[in-house]
Backbone as ProteinMPNN parsed JSONL, in Angstrom:
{"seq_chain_A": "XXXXXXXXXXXXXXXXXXXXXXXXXXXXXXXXXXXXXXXXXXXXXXXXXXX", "coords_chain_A": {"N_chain_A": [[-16.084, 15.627, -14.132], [-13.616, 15.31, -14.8], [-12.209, 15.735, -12.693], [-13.169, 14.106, -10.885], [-11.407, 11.819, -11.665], [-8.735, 12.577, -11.257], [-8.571, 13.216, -8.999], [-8.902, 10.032, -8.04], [-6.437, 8.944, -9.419], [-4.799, 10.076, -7.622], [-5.048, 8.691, -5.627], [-4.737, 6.203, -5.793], [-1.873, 6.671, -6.139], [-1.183, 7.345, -4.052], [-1.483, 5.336, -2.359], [0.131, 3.444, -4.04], [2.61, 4.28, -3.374], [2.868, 4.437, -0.286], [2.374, 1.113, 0.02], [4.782, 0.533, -1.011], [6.224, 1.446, 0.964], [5.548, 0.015, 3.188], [6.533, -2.552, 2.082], [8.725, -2.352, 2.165], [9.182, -1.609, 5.016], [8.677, -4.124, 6.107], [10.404, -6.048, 5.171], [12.423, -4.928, 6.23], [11.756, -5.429, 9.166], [11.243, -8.1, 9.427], [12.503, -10.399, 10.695], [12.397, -9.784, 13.105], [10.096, -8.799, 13.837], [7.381, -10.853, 13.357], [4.914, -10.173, 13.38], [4.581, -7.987, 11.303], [3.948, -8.652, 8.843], [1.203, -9.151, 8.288], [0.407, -6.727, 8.085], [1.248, -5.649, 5.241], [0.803, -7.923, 3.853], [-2.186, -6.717, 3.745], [-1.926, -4.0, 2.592], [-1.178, -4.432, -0.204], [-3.792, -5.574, -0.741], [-6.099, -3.416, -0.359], [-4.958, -1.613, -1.792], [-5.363, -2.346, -4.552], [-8.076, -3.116, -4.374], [-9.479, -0.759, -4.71], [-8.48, 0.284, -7.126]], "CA_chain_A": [[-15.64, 14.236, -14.322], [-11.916, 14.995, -14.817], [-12.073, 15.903, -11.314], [-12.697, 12.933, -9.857], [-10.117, 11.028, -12.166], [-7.425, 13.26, -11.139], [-8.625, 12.512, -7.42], [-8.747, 8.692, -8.311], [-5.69, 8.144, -9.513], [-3.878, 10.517, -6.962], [-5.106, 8.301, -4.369], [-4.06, 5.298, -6.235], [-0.439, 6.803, -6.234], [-0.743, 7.351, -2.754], [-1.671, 3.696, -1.945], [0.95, 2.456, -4.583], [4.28, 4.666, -2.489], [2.49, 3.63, 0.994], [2.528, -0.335, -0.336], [5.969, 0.31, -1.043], [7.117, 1.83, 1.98], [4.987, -1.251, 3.781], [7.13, -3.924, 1.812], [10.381, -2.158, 2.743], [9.599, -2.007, 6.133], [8.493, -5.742, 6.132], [11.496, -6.644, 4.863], [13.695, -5.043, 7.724], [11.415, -5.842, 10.272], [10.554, -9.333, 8.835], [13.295, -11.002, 11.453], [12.202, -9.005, 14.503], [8.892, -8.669, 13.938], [6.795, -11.504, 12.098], [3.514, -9.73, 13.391], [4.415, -7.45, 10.388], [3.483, -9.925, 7.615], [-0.491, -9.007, 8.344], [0.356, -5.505, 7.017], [1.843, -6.167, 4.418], [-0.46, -8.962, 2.844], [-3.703, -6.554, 3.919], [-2.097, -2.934, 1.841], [-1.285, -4.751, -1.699], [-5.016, -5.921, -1.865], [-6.544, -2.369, -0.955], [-4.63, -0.775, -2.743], [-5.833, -3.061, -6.006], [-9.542, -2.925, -4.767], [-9.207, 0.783, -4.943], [-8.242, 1.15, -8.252]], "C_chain_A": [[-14.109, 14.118, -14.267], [-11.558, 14.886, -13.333], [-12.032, 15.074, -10.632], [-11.369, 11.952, -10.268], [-8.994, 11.139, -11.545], [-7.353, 12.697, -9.954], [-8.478, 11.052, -7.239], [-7.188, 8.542, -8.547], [-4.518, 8.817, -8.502], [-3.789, 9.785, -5.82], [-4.784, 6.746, -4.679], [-2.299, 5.062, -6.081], [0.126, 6.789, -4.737], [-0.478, 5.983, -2.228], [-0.334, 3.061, -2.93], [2.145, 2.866, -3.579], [3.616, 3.962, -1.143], [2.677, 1.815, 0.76], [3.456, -0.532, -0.766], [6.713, 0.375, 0.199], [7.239, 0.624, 2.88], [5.876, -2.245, 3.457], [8.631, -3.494, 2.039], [10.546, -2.245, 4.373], [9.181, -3.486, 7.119], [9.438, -6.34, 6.14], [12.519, -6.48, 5.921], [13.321, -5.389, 8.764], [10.924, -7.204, 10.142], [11.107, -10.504, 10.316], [12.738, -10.904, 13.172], [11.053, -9.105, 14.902], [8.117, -9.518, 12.992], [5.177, -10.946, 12.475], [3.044, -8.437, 11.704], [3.916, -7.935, 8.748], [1.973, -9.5, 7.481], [-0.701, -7.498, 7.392], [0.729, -5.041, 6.013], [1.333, -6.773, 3.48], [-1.802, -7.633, 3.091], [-3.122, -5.097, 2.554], [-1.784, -3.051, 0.777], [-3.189, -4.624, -2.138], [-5.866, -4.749, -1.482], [-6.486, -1.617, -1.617], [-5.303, -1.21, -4.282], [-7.356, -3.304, -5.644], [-10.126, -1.476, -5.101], [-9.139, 1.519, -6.306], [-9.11, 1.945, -9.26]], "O_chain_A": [[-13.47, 13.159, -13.836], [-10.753, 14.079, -12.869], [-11.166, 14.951, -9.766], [-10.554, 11.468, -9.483], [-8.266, 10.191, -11.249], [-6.479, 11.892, -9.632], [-7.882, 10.738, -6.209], [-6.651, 7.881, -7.658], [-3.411, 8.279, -8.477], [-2.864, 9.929, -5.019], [-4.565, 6.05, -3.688], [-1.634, 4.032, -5.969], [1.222, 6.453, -4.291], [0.591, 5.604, -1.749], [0.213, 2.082, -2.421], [2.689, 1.952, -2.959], [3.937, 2.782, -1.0], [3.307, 1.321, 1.695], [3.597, -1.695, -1.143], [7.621, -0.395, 0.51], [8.293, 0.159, 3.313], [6.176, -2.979, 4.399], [9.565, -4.295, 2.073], [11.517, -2.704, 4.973], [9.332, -3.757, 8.311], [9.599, -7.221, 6.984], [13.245, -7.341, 6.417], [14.173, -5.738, 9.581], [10.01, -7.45, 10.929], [10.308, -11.261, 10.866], [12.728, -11.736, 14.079], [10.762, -9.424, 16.055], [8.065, -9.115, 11.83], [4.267, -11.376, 11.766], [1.953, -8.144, 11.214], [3.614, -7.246, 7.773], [1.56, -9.553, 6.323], [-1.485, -7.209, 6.488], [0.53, -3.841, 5.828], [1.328, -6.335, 2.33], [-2.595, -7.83, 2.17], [-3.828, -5.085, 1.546], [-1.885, -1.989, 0.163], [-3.764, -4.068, -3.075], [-6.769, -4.738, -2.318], [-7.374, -0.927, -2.118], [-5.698, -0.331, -5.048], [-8.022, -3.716, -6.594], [-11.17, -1.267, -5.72], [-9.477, 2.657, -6.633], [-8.574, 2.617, -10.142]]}, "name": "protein", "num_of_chains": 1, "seq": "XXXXXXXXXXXXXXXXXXXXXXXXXXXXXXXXXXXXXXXXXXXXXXXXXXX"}
C-alpha cells in the first residue's frame, strides 16, 4: 500500500513541475503563439483529476 502512495504522489509532483513549466512557457509564447492557451487550460485540470 505504501507503494502505491509513494508512486501516487510522485506522479502528482511530476504533473505539478510539468504544469509549471506549461504556464511559463504560455506566458512567453502567449504573444506569438495564442494556439498555446489549449495547453495550458487542458494540464492544470489533469493534473487535479489525478490527484
Amino acid at each position: 500500500m505504501k507503494k502505491i502512495v509513494l508512486e501516487n504522489l510522485l506522479i502528482k509532483k511530476i504533473l505539478d513541475n510539468s504544469v509549471r513549466i506549461v504556464k511559463q512557457q504560455y506566458m512567453l509564447t502567449t504573444k506569438s503563439r495564442p494556439s498555446q492557451k489549449k495547453t495550458a487550460i487542458i494540464h492544470p485540470e489533469s493534473a487535479t483529476i489525478t490527484k
